[in-house]
Backbone as numpy.savetxt, mean C-alpha at the origin, in Angstrom:
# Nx Ny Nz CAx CAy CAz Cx Cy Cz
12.08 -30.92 4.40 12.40 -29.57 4.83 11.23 -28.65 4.53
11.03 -28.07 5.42 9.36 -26.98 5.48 10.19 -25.75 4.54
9.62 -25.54 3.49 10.03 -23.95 2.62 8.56 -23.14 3.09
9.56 -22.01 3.42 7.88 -20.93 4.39 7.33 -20.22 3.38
5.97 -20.21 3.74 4.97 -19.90 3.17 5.21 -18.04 3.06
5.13 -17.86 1.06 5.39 -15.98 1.09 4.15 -15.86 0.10
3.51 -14.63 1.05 2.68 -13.96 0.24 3.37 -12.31 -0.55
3.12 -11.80 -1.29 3.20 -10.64 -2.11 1.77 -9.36 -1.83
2.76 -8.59 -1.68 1.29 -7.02 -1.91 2.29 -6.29 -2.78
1.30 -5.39 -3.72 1.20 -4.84 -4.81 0.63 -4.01 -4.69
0.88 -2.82 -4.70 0.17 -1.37 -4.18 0.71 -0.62 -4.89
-0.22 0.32 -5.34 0.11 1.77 -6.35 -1.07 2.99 -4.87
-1.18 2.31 -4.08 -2.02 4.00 -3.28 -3.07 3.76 -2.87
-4.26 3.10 -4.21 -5.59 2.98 -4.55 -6.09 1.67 -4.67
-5.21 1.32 -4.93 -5.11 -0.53 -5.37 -4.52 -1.00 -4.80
-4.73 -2.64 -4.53 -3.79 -3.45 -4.38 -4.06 -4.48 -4.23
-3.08 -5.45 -4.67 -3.49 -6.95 -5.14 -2.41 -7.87 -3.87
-3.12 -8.96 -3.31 -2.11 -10.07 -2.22 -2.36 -11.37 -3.44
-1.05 -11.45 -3.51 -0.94 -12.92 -4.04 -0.56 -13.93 -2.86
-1.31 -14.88 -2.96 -0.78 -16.33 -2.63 -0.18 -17.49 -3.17
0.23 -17.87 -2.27 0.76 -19.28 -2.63 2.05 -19.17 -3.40
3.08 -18.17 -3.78 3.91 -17.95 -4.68 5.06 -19.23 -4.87
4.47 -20.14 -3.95 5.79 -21.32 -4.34 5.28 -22.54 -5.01
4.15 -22.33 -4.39 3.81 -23.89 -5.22 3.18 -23.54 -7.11
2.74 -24.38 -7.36 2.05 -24.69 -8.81 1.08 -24.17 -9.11
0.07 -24.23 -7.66 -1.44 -23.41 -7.95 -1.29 -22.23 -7.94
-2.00 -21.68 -8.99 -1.66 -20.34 -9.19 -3.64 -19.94 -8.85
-3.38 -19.47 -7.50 -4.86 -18.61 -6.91 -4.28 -17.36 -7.23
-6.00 -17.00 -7.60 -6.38 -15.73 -7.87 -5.82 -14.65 -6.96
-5.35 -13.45 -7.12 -4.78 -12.48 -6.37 -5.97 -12.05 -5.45
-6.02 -11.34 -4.51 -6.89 -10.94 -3.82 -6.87 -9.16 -4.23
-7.91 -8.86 -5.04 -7.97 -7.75 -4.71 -8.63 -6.55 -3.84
-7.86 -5.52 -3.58 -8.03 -4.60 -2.66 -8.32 -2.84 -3.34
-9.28 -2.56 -3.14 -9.36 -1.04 -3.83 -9.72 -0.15 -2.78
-9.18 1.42 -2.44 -9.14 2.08 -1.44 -10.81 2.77 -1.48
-11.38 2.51 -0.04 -12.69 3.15 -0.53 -13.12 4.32 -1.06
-12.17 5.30 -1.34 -12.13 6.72 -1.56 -11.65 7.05 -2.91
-11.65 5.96 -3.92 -11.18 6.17 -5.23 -11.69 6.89 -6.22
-12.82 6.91 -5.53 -13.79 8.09 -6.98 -13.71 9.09 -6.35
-13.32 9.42 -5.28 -12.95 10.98 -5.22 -11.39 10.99 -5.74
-11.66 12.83 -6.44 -10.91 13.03 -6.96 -10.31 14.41 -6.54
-9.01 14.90 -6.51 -8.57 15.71 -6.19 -9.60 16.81 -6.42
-9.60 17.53 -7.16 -10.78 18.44 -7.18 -11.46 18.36 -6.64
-12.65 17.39 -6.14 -13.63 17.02 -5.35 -13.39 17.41 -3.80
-11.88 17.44 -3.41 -11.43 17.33 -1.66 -11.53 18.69 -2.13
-10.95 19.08 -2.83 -10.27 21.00 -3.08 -11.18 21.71 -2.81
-12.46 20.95 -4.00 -13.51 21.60 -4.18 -14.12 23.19 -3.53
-14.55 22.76 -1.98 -14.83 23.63 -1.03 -13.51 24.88 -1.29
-14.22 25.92 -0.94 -13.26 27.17 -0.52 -12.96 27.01 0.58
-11.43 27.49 0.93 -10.61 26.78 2.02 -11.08 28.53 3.10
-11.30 27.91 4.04 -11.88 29.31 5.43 -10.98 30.37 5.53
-11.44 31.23 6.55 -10.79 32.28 6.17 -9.94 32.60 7.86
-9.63 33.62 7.59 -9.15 33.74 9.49 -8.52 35.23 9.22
-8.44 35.84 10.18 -8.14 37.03 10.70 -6.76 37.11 10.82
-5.90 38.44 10.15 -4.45 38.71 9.92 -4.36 38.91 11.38
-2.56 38.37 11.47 -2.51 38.14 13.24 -2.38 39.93 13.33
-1.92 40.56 12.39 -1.67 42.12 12.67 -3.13 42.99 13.37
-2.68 44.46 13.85 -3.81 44.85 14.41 -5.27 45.74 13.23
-4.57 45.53 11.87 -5.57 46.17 11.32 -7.12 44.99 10.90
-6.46 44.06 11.35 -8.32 43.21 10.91 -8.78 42.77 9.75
-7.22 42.22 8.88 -7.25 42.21 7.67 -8.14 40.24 7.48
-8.46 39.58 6.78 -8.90 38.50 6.34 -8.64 37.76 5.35
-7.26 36.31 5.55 -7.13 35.94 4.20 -7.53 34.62 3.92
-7.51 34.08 2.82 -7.90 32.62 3.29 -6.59 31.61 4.00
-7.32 30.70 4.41 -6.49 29.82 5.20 -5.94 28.38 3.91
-4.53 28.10 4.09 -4.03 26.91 2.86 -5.01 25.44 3.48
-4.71 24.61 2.65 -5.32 23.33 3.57 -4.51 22.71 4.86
-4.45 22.00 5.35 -3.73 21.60 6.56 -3.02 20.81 5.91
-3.08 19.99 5.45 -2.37 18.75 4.89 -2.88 18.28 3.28
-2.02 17.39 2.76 -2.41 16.45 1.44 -3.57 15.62 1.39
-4.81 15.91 1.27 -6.02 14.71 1.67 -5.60 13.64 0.36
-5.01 13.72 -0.25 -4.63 12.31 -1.35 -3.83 11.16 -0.29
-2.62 12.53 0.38 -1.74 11.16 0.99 -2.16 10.84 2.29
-3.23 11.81 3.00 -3.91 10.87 3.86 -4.70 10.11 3.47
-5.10 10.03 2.72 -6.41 8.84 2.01 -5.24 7.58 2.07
-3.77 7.59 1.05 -3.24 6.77 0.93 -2.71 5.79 2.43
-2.58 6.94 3.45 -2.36 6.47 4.42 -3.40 5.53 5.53
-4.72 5.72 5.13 -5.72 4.99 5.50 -6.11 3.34 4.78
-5.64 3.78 2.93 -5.34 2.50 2.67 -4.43 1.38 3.05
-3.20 1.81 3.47 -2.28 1.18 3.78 -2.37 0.63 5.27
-3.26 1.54 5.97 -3.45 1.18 7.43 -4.24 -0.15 7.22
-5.50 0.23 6.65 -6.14 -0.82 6.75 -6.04 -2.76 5.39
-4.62 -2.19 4.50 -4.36 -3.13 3.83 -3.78 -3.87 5.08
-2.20 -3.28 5.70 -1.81 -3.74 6.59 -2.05 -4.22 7.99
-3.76 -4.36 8.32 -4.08 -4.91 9.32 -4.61 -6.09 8.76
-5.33 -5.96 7.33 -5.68 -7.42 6.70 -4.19 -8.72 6.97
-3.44 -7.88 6.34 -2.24 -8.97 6.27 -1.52 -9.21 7.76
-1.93 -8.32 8.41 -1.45 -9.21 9.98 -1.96 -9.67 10.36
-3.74 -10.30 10.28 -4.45 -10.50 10.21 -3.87 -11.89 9.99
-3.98 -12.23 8.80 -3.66 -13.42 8.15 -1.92 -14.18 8.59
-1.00 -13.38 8.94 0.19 -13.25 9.53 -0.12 -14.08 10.60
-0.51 -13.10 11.99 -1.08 -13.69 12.82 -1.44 -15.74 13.39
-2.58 -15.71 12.01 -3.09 -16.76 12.04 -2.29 -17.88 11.16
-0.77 -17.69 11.04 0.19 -18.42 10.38 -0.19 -19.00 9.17
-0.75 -18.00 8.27 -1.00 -18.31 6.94 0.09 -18.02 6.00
1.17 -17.26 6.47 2.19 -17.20 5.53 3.09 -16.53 6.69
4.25 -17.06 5.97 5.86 -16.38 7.02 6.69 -15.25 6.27
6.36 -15.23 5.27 7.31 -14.45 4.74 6.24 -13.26 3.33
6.86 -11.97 3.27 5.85 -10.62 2.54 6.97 -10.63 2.04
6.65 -10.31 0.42 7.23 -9.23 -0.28 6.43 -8.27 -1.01
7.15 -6.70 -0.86 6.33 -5.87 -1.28 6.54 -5.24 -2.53
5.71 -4.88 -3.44 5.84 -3.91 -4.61 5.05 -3.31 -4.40
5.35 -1.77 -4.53 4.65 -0.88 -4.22 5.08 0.96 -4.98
4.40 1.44 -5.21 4.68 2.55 -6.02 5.71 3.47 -4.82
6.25 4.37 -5.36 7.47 4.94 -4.52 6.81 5.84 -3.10
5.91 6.17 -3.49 5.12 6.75 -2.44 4.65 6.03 -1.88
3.72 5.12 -2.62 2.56 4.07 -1.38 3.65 3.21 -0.60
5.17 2.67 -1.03 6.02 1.87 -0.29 6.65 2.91 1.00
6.78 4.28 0.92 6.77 5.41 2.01 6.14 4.70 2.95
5.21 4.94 2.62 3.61 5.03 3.51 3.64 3.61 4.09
3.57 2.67 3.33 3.69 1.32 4.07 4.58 0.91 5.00
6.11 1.84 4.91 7.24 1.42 5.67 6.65 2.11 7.36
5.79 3.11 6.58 5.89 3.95 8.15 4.20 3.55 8.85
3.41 2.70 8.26 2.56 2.18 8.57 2.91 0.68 9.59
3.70 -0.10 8.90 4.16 -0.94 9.24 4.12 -1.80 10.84
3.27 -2.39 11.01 3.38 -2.98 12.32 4.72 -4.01 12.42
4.83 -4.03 13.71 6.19 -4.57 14.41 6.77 -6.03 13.66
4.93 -6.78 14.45 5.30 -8.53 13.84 5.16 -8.80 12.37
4.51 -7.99 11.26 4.38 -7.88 9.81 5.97 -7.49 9.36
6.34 -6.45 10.05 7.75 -6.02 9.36 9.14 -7.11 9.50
8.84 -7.85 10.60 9.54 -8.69 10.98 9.54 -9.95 9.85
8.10 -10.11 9.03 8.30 -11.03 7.74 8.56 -10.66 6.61
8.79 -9.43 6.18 9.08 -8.49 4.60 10.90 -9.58 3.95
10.86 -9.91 3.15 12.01 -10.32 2.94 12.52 -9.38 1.51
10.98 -9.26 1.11 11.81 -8.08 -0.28 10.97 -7.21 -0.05
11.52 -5.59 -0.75 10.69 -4.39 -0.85 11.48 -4.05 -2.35
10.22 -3.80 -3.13 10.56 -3.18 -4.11 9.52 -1.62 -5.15
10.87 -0.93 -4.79 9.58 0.55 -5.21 9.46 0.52 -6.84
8.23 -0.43 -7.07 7.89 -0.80 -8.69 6.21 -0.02 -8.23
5.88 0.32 -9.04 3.96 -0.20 -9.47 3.75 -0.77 -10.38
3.41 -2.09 -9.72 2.58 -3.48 -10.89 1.46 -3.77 -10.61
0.70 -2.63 -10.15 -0.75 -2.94 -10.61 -1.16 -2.94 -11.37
-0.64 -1.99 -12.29 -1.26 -2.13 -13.76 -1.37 -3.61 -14.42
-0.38 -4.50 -14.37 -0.47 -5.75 -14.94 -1.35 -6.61 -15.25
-1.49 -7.36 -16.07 -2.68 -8.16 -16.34 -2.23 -9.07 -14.82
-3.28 -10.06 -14.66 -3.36 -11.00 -13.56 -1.74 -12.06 -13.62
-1.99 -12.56 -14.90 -0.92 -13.42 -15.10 0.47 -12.74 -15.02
1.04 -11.76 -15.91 1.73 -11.49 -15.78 2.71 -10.74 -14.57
1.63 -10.43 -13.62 2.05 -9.78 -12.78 2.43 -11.22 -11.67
2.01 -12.32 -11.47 2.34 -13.08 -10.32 3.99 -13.94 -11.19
3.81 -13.73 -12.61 5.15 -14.12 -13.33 6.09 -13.23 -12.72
5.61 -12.00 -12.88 6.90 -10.69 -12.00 7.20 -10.60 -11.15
6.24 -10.82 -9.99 6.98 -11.17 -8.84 7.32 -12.37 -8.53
6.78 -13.66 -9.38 7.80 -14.76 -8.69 9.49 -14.78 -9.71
9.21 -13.93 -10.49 10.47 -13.68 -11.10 11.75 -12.48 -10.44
11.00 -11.66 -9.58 11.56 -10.83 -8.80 12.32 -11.53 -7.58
11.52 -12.59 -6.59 11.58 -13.47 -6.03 12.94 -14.58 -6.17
12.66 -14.70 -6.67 14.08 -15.93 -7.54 15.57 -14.97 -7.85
15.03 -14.09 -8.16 16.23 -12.94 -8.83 17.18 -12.32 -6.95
15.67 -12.37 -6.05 15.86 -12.24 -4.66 16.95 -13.21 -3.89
17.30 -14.67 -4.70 18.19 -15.37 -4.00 17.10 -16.04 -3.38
15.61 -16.39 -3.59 14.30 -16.89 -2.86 14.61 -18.40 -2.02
14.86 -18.90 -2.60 15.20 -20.73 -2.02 16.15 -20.45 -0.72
15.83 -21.57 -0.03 16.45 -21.69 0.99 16.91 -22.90 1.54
């Protein structure tokens, strides 16, 4: 009987680690992933003084303008774009059938709504944890312990 092949992502935003192989014995190295924009830091986007613009009223008053959006959670949203084309990527090329995700409560947001069609179609768990922090070992213990706790066998 063929048991399908599940990989794991692990995302806090900035990071993120793909485990393989979660069924068998060999325990390979996680793949890690870091967002290219990590040494910037909030302050750094802020930095600049935000422009100015003209009161819509008729006296000609000038205030500054807010930012348009969160540049943190678009950054996050660029990581996730481009984590999630790696793994369809590999999807695709029938390297694994089945994702489970851990992911910080925000970055798992972002991933749900990133999400391509044929990738979402293999997610069997989602869980809003961040285990990046983890040492190497312990963290592929947590999710194949999450996994099992999942009802995993088939």
């Amino acid at each position: 009987m063929h048991r399908p092949s599940t990989w794991a992502l692990v995302s806090n935003g900035t990071h993120a680690f793909i485990l393989k192989g979660l069924e068998g014995k060999d325990r390979p190295a996680p793949v890690a992933l870091v967002s290219e924009d990590t040494s910037t830091k909030l302050g750094e986007i802020m930095a600049d003084k935000p422009g100015r613009s003209f009161a819509s009223g008729a006296d000609g008053r000038r205030s500054a303008m807010e930012p348009g959006s969160d540049p943190l959670h678009r950054q996050m949203e660029v990581f996730a774009k481009d984590t999630l084309a790696r793994l369809e990527k590999h999807h695709l090329a029938s390297e694994f059938e089945r994702l489970a995700i851990f992911a910080a409560p925000k970055m798992l947001g972002v991933l749900r709504k990133e999400m391509p069609g044929g990738l979402k179609d293999a997610i069997m768990l989602e869980r809003a944890a961040n285990l990046v922090h983890l040492p190497e070992h312990d963290l592929r213990d947590t999710v194949v312990s999450e996994l099992h706790d999942a009802r995993w066998g088939e």
